[in-house]
C-alpha positions as CSV (number, residue, x, y, z in Angstrom):
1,X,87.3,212.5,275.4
2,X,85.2,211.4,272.5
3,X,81.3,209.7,272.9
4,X,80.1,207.4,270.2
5,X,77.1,204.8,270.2
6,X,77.8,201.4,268.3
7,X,75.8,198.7,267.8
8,X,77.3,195.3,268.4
9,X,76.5,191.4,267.6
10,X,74.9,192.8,264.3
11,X,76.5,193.8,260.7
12,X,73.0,195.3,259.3
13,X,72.0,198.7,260.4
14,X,69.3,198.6,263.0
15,X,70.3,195.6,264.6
16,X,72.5,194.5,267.6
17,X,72.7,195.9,270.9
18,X,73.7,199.6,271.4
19,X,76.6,200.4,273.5
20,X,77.6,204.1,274.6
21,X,81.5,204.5,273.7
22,X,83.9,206.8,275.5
23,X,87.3,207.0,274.4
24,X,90.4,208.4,276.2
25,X,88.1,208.9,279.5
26,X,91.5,208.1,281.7
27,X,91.0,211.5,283.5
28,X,87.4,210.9,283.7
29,X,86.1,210.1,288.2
30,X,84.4,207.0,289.0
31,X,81.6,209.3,289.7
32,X,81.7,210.9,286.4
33,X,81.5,207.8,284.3
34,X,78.8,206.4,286.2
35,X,76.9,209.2,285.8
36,X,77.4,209.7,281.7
37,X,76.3,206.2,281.6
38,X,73.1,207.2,283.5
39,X,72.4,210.0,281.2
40,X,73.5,208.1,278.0
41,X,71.0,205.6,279.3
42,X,72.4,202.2,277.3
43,X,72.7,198.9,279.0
44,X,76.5,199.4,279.3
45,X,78.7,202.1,278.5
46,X,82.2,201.3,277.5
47,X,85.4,203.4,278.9
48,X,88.9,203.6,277.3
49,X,91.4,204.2,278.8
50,X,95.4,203.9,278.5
51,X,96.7,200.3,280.0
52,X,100.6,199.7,280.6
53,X,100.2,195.7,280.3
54,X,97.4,195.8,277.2
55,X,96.1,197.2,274.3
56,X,93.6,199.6,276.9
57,X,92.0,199.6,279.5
58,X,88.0,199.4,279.5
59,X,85.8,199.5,282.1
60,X,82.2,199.1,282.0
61,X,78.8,201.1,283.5
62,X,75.8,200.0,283.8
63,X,72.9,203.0,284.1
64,X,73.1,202.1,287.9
65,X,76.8,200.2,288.6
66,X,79.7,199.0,287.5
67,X,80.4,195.6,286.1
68,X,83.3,193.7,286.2
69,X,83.2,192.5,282.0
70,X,80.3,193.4,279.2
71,X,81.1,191.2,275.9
72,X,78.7,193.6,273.6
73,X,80.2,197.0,274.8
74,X,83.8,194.9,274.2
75,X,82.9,194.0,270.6
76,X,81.3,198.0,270.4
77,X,84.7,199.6,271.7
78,X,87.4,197.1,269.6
79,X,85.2,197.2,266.5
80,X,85.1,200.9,267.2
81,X,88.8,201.6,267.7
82,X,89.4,199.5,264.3
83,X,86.7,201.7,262.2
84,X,88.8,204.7,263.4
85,X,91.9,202.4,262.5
86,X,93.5,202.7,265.5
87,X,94.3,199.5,265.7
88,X,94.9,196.5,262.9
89,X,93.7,193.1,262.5
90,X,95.4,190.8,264.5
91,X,95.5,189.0,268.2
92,X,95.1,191.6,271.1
93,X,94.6,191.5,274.6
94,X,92.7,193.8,276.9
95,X,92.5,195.0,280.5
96,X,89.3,194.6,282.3
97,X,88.3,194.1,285.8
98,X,87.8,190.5,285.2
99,X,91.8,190.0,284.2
100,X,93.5,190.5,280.8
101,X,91.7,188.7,277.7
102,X,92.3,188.4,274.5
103,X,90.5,189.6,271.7
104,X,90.5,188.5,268.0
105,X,90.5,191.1,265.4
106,X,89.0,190.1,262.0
107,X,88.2,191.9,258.9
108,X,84.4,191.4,259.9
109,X,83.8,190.8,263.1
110,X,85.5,191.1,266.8
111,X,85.9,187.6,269.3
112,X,86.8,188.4,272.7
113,X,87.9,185.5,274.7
114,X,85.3,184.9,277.8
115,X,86.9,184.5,281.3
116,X,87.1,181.1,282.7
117,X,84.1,179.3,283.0
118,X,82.6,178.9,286.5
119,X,79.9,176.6,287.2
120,X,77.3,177.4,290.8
121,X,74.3,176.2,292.4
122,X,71.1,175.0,290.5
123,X,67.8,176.8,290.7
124,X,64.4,175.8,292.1
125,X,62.0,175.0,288.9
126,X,59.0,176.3,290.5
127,X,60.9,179.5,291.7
128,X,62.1,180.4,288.4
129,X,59.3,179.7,286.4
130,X,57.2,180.8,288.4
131,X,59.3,184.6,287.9
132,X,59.3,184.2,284.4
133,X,55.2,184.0,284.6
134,X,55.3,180.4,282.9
135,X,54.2,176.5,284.4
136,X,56.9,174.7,285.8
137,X,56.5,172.3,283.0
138,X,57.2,174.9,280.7
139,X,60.9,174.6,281.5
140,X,63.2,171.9,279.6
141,X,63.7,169.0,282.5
142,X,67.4,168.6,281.7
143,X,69.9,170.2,282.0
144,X,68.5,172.1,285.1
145,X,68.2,175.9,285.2
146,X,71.9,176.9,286.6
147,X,74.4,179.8,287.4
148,X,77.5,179.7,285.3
149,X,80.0,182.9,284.3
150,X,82.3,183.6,282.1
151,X,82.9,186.6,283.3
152,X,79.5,187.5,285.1
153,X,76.9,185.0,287.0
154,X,74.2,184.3,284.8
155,X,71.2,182.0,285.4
156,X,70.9,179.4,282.7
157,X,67.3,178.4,282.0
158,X,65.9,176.4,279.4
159,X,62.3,176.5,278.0
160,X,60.8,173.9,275.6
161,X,59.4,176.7,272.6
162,X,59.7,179.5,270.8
163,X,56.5,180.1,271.6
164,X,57.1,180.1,275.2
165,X,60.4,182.4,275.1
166,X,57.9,184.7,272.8
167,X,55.6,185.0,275.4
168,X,57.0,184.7,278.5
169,X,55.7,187.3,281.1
170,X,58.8,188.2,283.3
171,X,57.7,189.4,287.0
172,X,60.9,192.3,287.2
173,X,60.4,192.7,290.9
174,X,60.8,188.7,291.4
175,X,63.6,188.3,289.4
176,X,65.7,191.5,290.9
177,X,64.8,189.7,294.3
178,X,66.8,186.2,293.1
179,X,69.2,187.9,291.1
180,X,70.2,189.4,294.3
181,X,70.2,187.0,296.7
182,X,72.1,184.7,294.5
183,X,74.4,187.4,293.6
184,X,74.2,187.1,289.6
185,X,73.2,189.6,286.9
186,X,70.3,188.1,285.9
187,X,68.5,185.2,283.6
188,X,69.7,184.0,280.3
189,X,66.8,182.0,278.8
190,X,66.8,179.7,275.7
191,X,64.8,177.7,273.5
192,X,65.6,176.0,270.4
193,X,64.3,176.4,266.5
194,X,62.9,174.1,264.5
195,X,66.9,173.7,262.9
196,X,68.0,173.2,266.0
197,X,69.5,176.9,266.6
198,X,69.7,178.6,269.9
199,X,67.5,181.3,270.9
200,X,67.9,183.6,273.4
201,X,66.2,186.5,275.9
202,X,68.0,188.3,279.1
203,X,66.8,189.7,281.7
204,X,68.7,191.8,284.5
205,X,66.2,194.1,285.8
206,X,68.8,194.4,289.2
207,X,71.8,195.9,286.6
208,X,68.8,198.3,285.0
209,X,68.3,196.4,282.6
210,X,64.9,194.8,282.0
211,X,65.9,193.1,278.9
212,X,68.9,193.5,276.6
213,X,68.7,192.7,272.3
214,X,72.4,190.8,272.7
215,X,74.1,189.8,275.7
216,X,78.1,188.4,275.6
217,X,79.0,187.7,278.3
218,X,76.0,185.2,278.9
219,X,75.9,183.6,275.1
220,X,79.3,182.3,276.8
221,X,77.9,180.9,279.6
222,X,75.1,179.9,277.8
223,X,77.6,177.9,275.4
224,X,79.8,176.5,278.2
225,X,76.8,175.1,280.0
226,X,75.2,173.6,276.1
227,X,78.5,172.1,276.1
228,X,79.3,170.5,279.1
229,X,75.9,168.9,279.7
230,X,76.1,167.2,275.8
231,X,73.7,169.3,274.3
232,X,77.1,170.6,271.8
233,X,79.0,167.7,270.2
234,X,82.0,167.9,271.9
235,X,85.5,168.4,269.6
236,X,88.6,170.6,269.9
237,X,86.7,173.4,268.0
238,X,82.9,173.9,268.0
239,X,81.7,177.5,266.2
240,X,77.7,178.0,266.5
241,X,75.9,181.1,265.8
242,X,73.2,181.7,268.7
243,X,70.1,184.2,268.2
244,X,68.8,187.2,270.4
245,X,66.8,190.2,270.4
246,X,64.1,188.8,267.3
247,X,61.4,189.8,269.9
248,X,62.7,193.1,270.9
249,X,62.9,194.0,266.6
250,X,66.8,194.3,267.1
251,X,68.1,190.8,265.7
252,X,71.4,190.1,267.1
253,X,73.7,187.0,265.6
254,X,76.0,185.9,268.5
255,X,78.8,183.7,267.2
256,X,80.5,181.1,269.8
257,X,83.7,179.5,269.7
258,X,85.1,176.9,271.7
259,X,88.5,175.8,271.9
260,X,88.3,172.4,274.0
261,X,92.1,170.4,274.7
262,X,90.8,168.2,276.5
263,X,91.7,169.8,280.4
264,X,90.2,173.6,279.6
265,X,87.6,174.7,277.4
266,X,87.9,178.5,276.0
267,X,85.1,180.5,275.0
268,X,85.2,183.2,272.9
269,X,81.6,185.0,271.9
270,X,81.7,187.8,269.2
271,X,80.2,189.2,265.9
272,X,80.5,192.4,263.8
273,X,79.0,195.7,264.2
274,X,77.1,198.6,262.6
275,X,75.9,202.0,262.8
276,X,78.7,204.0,264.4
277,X,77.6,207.4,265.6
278,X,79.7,210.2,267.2
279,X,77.9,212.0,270.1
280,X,80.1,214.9,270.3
């Protein structure tokens, strides 16, 4: 067993979101991993393990639960495996608890492909702003603050400035309460740049996690959603790069790809990483 930290979404040192790194943890208890991820104290920590059907196995800790699929702590444990050359460029898949997906192996960065998307109820306006410590009118009328996954349930709000993603004033307590009735990970909010680029900050004070610097698994619901309600031109291949962690001082670049052929639309959400560190 071998412990590294790796910083996804980000190819400059200092940026990115950290992900703990285990690799061949396949003798490692439940128990055990759960608590190394407690004490390594990272959003998510990433397992490896041996995997008949795939390249590995990975499974994914929270500091307080597991989680079913983590895009940066993906990106962290395949970019990770390829800087110890253990694998090669090429087209791989992966076993996770949310099915086998395929990841993408470049020279510079890692795509993993996002699980199907699922679109769920819409959220009260005043209930969500009201969390996020902002007027009502503060949020972007259309489309309406929504769950969607691809791969976890994310709520999908929208804000109108930079200025107000800056300074939102999250009320933790309020949105652990939601998150948990409505049985999703937390809140993806976005605004957009004076260019027109995305912005993004997460919240999932229920996983432990009171705000994370890149988040993968929702930049691909947060695509999906951009997408189906017009606000990305629709084609058979749309690649945008979205923005997170600028307030936080860890700048993360989250690129999207979808693949559209005119019954599904794949998502794939990845990026390169940096500073690599052993633990043992």
């Amino acid at each position: 067993m071998r412990k590294y930290t790796v910083n996804a979404f980000s190819k400059i040192p200092g940026g990115g979101n950290p992900a703990g790194v285990v690799l061949h943890a396949d003798l490692l208890k439940e128990s055990e991993m759960q608590q190394m991820a407690e004490e390594l104290n990272f959003s998510e920590t990433a397992f490896i393990m041996a995997s008949e059907n795939a390249l590995c196995k990975i499974r994914y800790f929270t500091p307080v639960e597991e989680v079913r699929l983590c895009g940066h702590a993906t990106i962290a444990s395949i970019g990770l495996m390829k800087h110890l050359k253990l694998i090669s460029d090429g087209i791989h898949q992966i076993e996770t608890a949310a099915g086998l997906l395929t990841v993408l192996v470049h020279p510079d960065k890692i795509m993993l492909q996002m699980e199907e998307p699922n679109f769920f109820e819409s959220m009260d306006r005043h209930l969500i702003s009201d969390s996020l410590g902002i007027e009502v009118d503060s949020l972007l009328e259309h489309p309406s603050p929504q769950i969607v996954s691809t791969g976890l349930k994310d709520l999908i709000v929208g804000v109108k400035s930079l200025e107000i993603l800056r300074t939102l004033r999250p009320d933790f307590k309020k949105i652990t309460d939601i998150s948990s009735k409505a049985d999703m990970a937390g809140y993806h909010v976005y605004s957009y740049g004076a260019d027109g680029s995305v912005y993004m900050r997460n919240f999932a004070p229920l996983l432990g996690i009171q705000e994370e610097s890149a988040t993968g698994t929702a930049s691909g619901a947060l695509a999906v959603y951009l997408y189906k309600y017009g606000k990305l031109p629709k084609s058979s291949e749309t690649t945008r790069t979205f923005f997170q962690g600028m307030f936080m001082e860890r700048p993360s670049e989250i690129e999207i790809l979808l693949r559209d052929d005119g019954v599904n639309t794949k998502v794939f959400v990845g990026g390169g990483v940096s500073d690599i560190n052993s633990l043992d």
